[in-house]
C-alpha positions in Angstrom: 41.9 -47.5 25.1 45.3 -47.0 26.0 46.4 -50.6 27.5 48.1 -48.8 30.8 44.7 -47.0 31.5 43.0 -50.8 30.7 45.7 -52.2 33.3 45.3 -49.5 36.0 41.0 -50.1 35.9 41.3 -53.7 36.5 42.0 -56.3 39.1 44.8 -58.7 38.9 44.7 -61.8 39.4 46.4 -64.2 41.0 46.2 -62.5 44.5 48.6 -64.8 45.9 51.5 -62.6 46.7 53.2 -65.7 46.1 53.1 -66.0 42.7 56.0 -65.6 40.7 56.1 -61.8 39.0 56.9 -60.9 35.5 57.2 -57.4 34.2 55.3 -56.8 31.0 57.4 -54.3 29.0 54.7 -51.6 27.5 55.8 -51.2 24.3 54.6 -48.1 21.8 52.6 -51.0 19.6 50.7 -52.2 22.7 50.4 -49.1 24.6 48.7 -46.6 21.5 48.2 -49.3 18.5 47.1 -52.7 19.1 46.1 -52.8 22.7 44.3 -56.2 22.6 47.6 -57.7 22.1 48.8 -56.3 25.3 45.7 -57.2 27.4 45.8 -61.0 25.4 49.1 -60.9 27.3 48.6 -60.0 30.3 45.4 -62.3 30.6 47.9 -65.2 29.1 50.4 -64.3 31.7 47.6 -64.5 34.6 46.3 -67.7 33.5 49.3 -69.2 33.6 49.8 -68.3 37.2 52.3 -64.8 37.4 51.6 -61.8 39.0 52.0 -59.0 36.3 53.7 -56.1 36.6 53.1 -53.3 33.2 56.5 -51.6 32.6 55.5 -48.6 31.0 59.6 -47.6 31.3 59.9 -45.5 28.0 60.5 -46.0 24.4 63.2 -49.1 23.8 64.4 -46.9 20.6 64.5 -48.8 18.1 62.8 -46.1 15.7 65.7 -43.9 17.2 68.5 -46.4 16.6 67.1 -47.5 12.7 67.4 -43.8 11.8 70.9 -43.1 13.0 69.4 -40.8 15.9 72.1 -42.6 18.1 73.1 -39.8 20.4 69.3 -39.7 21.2 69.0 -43.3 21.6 71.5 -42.9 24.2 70.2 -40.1 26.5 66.6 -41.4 26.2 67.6 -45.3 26.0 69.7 -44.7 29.2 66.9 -43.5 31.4 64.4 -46.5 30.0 67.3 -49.0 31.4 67.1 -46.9 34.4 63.3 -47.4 34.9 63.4 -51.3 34.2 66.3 -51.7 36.6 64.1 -51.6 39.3 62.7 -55.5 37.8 66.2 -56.7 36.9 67.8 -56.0 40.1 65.3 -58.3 41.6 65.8 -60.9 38.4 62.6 -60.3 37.3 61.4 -61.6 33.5 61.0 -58.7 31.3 58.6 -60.1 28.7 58.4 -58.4 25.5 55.5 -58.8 23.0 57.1 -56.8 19.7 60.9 -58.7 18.6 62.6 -55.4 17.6 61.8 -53.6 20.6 63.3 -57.0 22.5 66.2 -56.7 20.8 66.5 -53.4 21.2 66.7 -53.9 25.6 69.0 -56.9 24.9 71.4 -55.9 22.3 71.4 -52.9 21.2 71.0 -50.6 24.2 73.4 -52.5 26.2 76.3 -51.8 23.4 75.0 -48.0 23.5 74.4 -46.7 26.9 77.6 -45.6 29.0 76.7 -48.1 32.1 76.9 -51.2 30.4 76.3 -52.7 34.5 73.4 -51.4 34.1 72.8 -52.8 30.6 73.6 -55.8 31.0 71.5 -56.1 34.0 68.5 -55.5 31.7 69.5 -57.5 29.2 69.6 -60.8 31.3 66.2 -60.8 32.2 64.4 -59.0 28.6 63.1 -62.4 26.9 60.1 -62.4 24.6 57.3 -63.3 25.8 56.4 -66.2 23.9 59.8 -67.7 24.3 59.8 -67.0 28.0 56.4 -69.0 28.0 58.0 -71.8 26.0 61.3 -72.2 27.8 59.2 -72.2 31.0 56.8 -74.9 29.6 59.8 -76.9 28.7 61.6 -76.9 32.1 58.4 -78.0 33.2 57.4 -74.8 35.3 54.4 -74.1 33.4 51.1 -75.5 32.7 48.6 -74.0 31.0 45.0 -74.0 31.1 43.8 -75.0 27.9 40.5 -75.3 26.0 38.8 -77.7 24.4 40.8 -79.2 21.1 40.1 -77.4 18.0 41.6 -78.7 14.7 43.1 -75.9 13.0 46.4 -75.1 10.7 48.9 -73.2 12.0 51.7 -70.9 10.0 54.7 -69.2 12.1 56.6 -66.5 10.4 59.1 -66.2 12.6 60.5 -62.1 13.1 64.3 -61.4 11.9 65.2 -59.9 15.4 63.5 -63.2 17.2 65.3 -65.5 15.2 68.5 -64.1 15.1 68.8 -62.7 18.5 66.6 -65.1 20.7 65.5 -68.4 20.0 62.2 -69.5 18.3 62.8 -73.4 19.5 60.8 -72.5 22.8 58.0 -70.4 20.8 57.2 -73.0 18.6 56.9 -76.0 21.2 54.8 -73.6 22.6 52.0 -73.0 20.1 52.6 -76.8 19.5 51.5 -77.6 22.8 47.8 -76.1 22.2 45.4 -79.0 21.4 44.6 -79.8 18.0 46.8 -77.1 16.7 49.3 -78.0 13.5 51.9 -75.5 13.9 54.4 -75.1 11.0 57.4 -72.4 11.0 57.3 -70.9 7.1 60.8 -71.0 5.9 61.6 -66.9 5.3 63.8 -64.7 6.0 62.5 -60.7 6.5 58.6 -60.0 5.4 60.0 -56.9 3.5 58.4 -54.1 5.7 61.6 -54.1 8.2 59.8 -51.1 10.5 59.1 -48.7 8.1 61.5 -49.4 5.2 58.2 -50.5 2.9 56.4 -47.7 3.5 59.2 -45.8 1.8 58.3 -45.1 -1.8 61.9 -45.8 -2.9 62.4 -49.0 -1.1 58.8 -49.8 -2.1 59.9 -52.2 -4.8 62.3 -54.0 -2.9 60.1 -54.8 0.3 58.2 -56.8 -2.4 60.4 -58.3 -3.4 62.0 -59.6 -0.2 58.0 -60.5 0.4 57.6 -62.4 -2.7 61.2 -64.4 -2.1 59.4 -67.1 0.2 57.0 -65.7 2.6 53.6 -64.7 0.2 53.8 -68.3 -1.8 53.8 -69.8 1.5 51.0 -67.5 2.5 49.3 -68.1 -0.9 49.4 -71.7 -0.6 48.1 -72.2 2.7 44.7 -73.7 2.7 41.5 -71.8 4.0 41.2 -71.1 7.5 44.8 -71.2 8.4 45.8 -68.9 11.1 48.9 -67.0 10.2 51.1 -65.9 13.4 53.8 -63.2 12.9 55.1 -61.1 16.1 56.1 -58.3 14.6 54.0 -55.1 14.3 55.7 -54.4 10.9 55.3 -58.5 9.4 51.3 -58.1 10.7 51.0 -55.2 8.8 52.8 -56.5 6.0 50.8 -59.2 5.5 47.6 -57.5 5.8 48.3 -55.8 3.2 50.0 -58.1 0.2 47.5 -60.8 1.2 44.1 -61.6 2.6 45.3 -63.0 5.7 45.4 -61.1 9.3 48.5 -62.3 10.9 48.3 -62.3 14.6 50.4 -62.1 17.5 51.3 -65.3 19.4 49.7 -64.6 22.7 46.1 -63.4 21.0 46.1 -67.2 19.5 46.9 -68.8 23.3 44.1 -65.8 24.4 42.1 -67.5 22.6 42.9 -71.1 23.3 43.1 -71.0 27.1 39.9 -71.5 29.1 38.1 -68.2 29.6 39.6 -65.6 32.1 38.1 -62.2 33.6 39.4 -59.7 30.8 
């Protein structure tokens, strides 16, 4: 199920109309491919007190900009910056869930479209989500509801755009904060798959080997029943495949943490 159709059948929660709002930024991996990460937001996002808004504004084109289709990127990007304007005008958090299409709104398509008012509107207020949680839990603005304390291993591969774009400080005292949780960063650089670079049978060779530099030993020697968080839609994947593990998405793992919520 389409998470925009999942959004539109439900209720939202909190009513308060004064609750602060964020804007949940429908990507294509949330809206068509993995879903549940989108609705593990949005529940995440509810239980820790925002009104959500889904931003289904149009592709942030990255796949566009990756294959040179800049001239494209531009007409199409322009009119997605146009539809999330409405939420930066009002300086309203733009929370992203996938790192590349993050950087996309903040860096890329700010340098690309003609109105760079307009693009650097958007790009104030585009954070990723699990950042924007974390920054917010560190000023103290946030508390979140969580479960009961479960011991369990954590490993963090952190996503080239996140980490060299954003800041992973906030995302990681983040997942620290959930009880019982030992939350380590693994020390690598790109998981090899960069979009859809792997799937290419000439780069094929080379994707393992950026894999094999640091992030599948780490993977290899993490004990049994460690829970492996990567962000990007491209690192899940992967993973998935060059190991036994199923990476997840930071918010499914605070989905899962948090005291139950009406899904």
């Amino acid at each position: 199920e389409r998470l925009s159709r999942w959004f539109a059948g439900r209720r939202s929660s909190p009513d308060s109309t004064d609750a602060p709002r964020v804007a949940l930024f429908c990507d294509t991996y949330i809206e068509h491919f993995q879903s549940g990460v989108g609705r593990a937001a949005v529940r995440v996002l509810e239980a820790a007190g925002y009104r959500v808004d889904l931003a289904t504004a149009g592709c942030c084109q990255r796949p566009a900009i990756s294959k040179g289709f800049l001239d494209q990127a531009r007409r199409e990007g322009t009119r997605t910056m146009q539809n999330l304007d409405r939420w930066a005008r009002e300086g309203v958090p733009i929370l992203v869930c996938e790192p590349s299409c993050a950087s996309a709104l903040a860096d890329d398509l700010p340098d690309l479209i003609e109105d760079a008012e307009l693009g650097a509107r958007v790009a104030a207020v585009v954070r990723p989500i699990d950042q924007f949680l974390g920054e917010e839990m560190l000023a103290g603005r946030l508390r979140l509801p969580w479960g009961e304390a479960t011991a369990r291993s954590v490993l963090v591969h952190g996503h080239c755009h996140h980490k060299s774009i954003f800041n992973m400080t906030p995302s990681l005292a983040l997942l620290r904060a959930i009880p019982g949780a030992d939350v380590r960063a693994i020390d690598a650089g790109c998981c090899g798959m960069a979009g859809s670079f792997g799937y290419e049978a000439e780069h094929y060779a080379m994707s393992l080997r950026i894999a094999e530099d640091r992030l599948l030993p780490a993977l290899r020697s993490a004990p049994e029943g460690t829970t492996v968080v990567a962000n990007g839609f491209s690192c899940r994947h992967q993973i998935a495949d060059l190991t036994p593990h199923r990476a997840r998405h930071a918010v499914e793992l605070l989905d899962e943490t948090l005291q139950s919520t009406d899904s």
